[in-house]
C-alpha positions, 0 to 999 in steps of 0.5 A, spaced: 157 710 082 157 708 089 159 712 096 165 713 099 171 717 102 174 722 097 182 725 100 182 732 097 189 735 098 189 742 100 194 747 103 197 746 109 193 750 115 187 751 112 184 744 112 178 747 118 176 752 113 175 748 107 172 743 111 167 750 113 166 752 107 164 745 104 159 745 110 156 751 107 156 748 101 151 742 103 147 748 107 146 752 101 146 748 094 141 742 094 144 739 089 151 739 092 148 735 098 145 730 094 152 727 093 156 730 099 154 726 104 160 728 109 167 732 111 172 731 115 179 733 118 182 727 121 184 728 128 187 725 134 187 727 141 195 727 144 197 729 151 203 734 151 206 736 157 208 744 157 213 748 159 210 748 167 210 741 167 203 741 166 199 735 162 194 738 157 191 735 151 191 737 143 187 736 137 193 733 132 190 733 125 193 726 123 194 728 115 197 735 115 194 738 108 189 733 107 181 733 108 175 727 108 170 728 103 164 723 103 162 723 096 156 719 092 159 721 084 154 720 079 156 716 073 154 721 068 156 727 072 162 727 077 166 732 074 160 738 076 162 735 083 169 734 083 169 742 081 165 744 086 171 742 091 176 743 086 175 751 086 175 752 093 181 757 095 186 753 098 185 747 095 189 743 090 185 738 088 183 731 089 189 724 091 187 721 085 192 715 081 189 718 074 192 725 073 189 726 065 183 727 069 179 723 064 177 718 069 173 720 076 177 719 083 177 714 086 175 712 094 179 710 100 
């Protein structure tokens, strides 16, 4: 199967920490790392203007509740991956159209 970009739903505020934890992951278990290539929380830089009137800039994270996950699912084993995110605390599981879970996610 080929690479791409997997969107894991999790609880909303915990997004920096699943992000940290799946890192951790790819430190620790070479065989994770082998199919997870990268993670991220989308953000964007918004300028806010405080109470002052002064102008400082914010990260913003562009998908609440949602992080990014570069994955390379093996055809035979996708599910021992998948798992892996999926028992994750604070995550609820990956965006996909299939829910019977028989068919693996599909990438952005």
């Amino acid at each position: 199967m080929e690479k791409g970009w997997y969107v894991v739903h999790t609880y909303s505020g915990y997004e920096q920490k699943i992000e940290r934890i799946i890192n951790k992951l790819r430190e620790t278990d070479a065989d994770f790392a082998l199919y997870c290539t990268g993670v991220t929380v989308p953000m964007e830089t918004v300028n806010v203007l405080t109470e002052k009137g002064e102008k400082k800039t914010q990260l913003k994270k562009l998908l609440p509740g949602y992080i990014l996950v570069e994955l390379e699912l093996p055809e035979d084993s996708w599910r021992t991956t998948t798992a892996k995110i999926a028992r994750i605390q604070g995550v609820t599981g990956f965006l996909t159209a299939d829910r019977t879970g028989k068919n693996p996610p599909k990438p952005l």
